[in-house]
C-alpha positions as CSV (number, residue, x, y, z in Angstrom):
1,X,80.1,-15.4,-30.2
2,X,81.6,-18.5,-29.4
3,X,81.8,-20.0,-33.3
4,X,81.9,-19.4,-36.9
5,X,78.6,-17.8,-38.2
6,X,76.9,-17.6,-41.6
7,X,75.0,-14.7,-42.0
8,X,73.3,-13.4,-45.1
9,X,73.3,-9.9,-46.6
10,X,69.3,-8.7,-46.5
11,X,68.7,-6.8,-49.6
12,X,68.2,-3.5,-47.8
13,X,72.0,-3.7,-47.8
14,X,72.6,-4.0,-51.7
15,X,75.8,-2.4,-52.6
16,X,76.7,-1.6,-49.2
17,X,80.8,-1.4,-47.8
18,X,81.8,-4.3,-46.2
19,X,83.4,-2.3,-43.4
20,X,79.8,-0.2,-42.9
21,X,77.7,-3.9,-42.8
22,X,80.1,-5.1,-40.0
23,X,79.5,-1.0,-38.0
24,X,75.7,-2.0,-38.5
25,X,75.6,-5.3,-37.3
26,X,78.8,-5.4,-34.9
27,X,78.8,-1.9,-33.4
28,X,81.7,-2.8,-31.3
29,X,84.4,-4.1,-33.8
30,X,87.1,-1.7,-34.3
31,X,88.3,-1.1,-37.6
32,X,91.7,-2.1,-36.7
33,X,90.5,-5.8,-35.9
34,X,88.6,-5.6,-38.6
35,X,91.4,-5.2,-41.1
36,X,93.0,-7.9,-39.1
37,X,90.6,-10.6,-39.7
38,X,90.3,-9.6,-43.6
39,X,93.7,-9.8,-43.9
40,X,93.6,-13.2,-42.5
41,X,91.4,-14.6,-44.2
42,X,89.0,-15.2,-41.6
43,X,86.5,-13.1,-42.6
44,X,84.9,-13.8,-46.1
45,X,82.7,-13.1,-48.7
46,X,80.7,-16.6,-50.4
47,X,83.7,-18.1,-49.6
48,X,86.0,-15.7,-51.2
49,X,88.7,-13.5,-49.2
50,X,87.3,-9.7,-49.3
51,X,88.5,-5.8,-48.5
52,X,87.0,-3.5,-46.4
53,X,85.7,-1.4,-49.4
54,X,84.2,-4.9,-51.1
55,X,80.1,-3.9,-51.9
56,X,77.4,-6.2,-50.6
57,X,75.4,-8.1,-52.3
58,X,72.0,-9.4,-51.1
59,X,72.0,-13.2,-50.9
60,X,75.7,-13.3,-50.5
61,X,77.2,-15.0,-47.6
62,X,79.4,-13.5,-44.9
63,X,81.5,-15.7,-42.7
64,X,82.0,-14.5,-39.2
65,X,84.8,-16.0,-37.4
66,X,84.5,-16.0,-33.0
67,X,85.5,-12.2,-32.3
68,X,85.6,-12.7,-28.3
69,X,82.9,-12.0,-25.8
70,X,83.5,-8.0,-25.9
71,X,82.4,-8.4,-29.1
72,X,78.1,-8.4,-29.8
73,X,76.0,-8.7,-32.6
74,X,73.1,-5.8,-33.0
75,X,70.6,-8.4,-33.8
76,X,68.3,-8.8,-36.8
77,X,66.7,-5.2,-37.7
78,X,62.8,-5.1,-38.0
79,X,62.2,-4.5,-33.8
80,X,62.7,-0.6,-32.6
81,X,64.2,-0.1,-29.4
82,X,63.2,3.2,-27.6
83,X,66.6,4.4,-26.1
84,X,64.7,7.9,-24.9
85,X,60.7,6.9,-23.7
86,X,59.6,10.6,-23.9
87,X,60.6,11.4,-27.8
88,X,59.6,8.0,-28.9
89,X,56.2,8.8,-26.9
90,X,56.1,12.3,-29.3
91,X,57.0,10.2,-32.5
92,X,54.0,7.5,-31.8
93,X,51.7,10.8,-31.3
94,X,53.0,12.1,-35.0
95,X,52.3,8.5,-36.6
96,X,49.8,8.9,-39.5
97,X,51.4,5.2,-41.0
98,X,53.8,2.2,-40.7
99,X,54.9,-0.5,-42.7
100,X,58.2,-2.6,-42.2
101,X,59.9,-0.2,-44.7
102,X,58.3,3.2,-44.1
103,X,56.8,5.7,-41.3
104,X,55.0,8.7,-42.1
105,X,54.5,11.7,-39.8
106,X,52.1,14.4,-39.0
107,X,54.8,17.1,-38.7
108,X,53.5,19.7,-36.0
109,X,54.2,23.5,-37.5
110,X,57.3,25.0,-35.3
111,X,59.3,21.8,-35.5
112,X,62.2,21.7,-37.3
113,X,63.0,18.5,-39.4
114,X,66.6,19.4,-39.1
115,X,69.5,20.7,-36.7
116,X,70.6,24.1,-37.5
117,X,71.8,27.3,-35.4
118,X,70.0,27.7,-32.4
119,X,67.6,24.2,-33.3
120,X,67.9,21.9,-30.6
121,X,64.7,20.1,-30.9
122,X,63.9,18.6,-34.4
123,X,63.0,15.4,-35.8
124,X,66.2,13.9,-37.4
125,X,67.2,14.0,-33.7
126,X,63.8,12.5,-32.4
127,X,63.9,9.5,-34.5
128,X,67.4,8.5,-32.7
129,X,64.4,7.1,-30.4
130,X,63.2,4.6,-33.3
131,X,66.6,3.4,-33.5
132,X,66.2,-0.5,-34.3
133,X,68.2,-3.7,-32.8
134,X,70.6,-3.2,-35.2
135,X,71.3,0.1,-34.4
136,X,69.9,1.6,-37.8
137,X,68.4,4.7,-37.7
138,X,64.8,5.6,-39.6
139,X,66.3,8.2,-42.4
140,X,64.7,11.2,-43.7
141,X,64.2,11.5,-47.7
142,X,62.5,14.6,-47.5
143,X,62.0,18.2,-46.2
144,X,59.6,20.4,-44.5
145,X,60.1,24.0,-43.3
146,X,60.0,25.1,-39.6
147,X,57.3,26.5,-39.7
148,X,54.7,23.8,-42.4
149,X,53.1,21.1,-40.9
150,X,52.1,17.6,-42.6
151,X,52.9,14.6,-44.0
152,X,56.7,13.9,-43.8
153,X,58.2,10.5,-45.0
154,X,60.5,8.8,-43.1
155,X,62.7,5.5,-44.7
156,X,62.9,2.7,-41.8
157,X,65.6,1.3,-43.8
158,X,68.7,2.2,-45.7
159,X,67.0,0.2,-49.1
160,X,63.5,1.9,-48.5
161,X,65.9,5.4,-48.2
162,X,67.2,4.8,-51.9
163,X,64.1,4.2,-53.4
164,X,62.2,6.7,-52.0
165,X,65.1,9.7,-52.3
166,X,65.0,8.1,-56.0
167,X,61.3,8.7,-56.2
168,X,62.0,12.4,-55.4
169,X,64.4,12.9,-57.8
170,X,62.4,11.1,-60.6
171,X,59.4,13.3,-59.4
172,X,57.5,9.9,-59.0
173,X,55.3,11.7,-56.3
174,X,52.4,13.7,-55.5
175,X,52.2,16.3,-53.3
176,X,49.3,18.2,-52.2
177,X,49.5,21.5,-49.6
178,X,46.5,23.3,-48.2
179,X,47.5,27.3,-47.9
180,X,45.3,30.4,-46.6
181,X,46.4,33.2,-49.1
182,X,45.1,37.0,-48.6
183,X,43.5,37.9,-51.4
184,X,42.3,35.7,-54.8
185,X,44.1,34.6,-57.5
186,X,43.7,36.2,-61.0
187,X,42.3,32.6,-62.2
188,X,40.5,29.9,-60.5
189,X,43.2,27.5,-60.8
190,X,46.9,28.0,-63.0
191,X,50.4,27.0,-63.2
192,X,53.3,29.0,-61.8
193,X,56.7,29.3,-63.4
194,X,59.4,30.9,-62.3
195,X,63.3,31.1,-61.7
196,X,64.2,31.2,-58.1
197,X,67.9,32.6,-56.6
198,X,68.8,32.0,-52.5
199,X,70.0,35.3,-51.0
200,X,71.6,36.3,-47.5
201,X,69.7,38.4,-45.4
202,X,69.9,38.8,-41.9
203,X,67.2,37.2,-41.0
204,X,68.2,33.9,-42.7
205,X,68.0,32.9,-46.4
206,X,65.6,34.3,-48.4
207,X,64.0,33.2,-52.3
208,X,63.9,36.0,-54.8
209,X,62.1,35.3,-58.3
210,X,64.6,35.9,-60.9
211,X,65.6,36.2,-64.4
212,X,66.5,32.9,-66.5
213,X,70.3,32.7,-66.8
214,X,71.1,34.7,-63.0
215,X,74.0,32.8,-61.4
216,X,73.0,29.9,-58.8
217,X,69.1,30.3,-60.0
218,X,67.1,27.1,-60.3
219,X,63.4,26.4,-62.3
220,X,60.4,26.5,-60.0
221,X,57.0,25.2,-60.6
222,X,53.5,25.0,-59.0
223,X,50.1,23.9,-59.7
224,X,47.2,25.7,-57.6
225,X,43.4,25.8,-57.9
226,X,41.1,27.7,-55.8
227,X,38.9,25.2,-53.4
228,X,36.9,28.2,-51.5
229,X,37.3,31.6,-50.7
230,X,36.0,34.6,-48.4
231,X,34.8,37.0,-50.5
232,X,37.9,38.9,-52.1
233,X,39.5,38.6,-48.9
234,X,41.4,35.1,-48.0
235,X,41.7,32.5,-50.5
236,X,42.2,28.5,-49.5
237,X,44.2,27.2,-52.0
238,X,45.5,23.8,-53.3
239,X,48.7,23.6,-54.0
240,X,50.9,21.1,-55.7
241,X,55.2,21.7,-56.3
242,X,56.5,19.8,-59.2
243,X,59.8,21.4,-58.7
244,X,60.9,20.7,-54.8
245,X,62.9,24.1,-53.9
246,X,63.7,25.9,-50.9
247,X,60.3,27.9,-50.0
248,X,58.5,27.5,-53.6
249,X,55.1,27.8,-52.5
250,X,55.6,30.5,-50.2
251,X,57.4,32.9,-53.1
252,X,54.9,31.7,-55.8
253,X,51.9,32.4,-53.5
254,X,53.7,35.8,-53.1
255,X,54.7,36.3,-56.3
256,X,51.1,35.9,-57.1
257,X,50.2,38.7,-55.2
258,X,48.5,36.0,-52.4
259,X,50.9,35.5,-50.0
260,X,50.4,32.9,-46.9
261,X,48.8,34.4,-44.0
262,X,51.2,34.4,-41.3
263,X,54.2,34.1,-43.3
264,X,57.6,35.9,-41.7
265,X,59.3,36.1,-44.9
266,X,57.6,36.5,-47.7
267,X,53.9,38.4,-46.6
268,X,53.9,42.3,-47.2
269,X,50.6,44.1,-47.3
270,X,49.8,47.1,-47.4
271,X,49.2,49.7,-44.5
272,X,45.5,49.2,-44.3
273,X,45.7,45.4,-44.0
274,X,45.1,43.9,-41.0
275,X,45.5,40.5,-39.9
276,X,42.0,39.0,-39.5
277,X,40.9,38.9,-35.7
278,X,40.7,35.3,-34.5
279,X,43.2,34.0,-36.6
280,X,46.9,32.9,-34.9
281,X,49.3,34.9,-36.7
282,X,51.8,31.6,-37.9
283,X,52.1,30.2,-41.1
284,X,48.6,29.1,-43.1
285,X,50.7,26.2,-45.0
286,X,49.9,22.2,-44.5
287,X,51.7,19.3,-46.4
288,X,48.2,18.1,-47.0
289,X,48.6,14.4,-48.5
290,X,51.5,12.7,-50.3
291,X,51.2,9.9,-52.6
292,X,54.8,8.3,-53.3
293,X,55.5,4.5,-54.8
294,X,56.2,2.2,-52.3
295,X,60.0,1.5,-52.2
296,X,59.4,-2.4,-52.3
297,X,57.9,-1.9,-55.6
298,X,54.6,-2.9,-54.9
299,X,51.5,-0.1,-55.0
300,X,51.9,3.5,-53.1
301,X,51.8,4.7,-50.4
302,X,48.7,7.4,-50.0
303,X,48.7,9.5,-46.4
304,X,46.6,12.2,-45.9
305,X,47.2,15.0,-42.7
306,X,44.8,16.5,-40.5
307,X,44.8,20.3,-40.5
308,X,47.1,21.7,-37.4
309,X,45.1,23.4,-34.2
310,X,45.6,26.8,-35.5
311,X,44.7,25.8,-39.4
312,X,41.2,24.7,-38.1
313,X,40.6,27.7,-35.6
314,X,40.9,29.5,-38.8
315,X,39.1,27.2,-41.0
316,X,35.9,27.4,-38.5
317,X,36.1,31.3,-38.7
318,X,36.0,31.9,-41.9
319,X,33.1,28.2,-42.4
320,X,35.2,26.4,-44.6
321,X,34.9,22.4,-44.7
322,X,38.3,21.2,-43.2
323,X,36.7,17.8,-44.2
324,X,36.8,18.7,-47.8
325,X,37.9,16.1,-50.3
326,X,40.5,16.3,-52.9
């Protein structure tokens, strides 16, 4: 930069450190300098000297003062740049939508959306691919398991993150999950209640149904209806969370007595059961459609998932409509 520059805070940024704006748009300013030129004066906020901790405002006015050739700006966001060609290749193949403030994926089953032991591979790590001029990165507001594929929502922006985590919280969405279940349910379609607890085990955490009042134990509830089913078999259920814990509709498909086909932790049968011949023994789950308000305020956004490869070998077995609308 070779003179004093204006720059405007874009709402995305509303209450946002002043120290974290100048990481996000000057990756290469130390914080010492930083605190150097505030101190000075030389850096300001609509005119007024500011602190490192000052929040943002969108609209206000940052003065930038020359900070030396070593020094260069990240550039307006809104263009990604693909810093590894092959994950931003598997990212564009997981698209179901875009729009300047959102993405939203097609989650393939055995990808994890986070790091954890022994996860190398997931998509919090893929999307440091999307990363835009500005070095921000697209930010997850939402969870799948390992092993469920589907839609997954993804914030391109640190504003769209807010108000879409805050449409979560508020329970402003709608989401709908196609499951294979063993068995039928006693009614055609019902609501499940429950209190859930996280336990230990050594194969990972586990959800037990509990008693109200257990330490640690949250509320759980699920909607299902029954959309077709092979004889008293396999059930294909709809299934809708309005409680968002860890594994709900895995435990409250079990705890109807239908558990998810191909489900590690929470499927027990009996000794005469056998898995049906055809079928891939991984988990019948599918984050079917979401419906979530748009985070600029203005309508929703609606996505609907294709069933996964293994989902639709089973669906053609057993002649149930994968096409079937909700």
């Amino acid at each position: 930069m070779t003179g004093v520059e204006q720059r405007r805070v874009d709402p995305d940024e509303s209450g946002m450190r002043l120290d974290r704006w100048f990481k996000a748009h000057f990756p290469g300013l130390g914080f010492g300098k930083l605190q150097k030129l505030l101190r000075s004066g030389q850096i300001r906020v609509d005119g007024s000297r500011a602190k490192h901790d000052t929040r943002v405002q969108p609209g206000q006015t940052i003065r930038i003062p020359p900070m030396g050739t070593d020094e260069k700006s990240a550039g307006p966001a809104g263009q990604d740049v693909v810093t590894n060609s092959a994950d931003g290749e598997f990212l564009s193949k997981m698209l179901l939508y875009e729009d300047p403030k959102v993405f939203v994926f097609n989650k393939p089953a055995g990808l994890a959306v986070q790091g954890g032991s022994g996860v190398s591979r997931h998509v919090d790590k893929l999307l440091e691919a999307w990363r835009n001029r500005r070095g921000e990165k697209p930010r997850l507001v939402h969870r799948l398991d390992r092993d469920t594929s589907g839609v997954l929502v993804v914030a391109r922006t640190r504003g769209a993150a807010q108000a879409l985590t805050a449409a979560f919280r508020a329970r402003e969405t709608k989401k709908t999950y196609w499951a294979l279940v063993k068995g039928v349910p006693p009614k055609r379609e019902g609501r499940i209640s429950t209190w859930l607890v996280k336990e230990q085990t050594p194969d990972g955490d586990r959800m037990r149904v509990c008693k109200h009042g257990e330490p640690d134990a949250d509320h759980a509830i699920s909607h299902y209806r029954i959309i077709e089913q092979a004889g008293q078999w396999l059930s294909w259920l709809e299934m809708e969370p309005y409680t968002g814990r860890t594994h709900q509709l895995r435990v409250h498909a079990a705890y109807l007595k239908c558990p998810i086909l191909g489900d590690p932790k929470y499927f027990e049968a009996d000794h005469n059961w056998e898995f049906p011949g055809g079928m891939q023994k991984r988990l019948h789950l599918h984050a079917r459609r979401i419906s979530i308000p748009h985070p600029d305020g203005r309508g929703t956004v609606d996505v609907t998932a294709p069933l996964p490869p293994h989902m639709v070998q089973s669906w053609n077995l057993l002649g149930f409509d994968k096409d079937h609308e909700e």
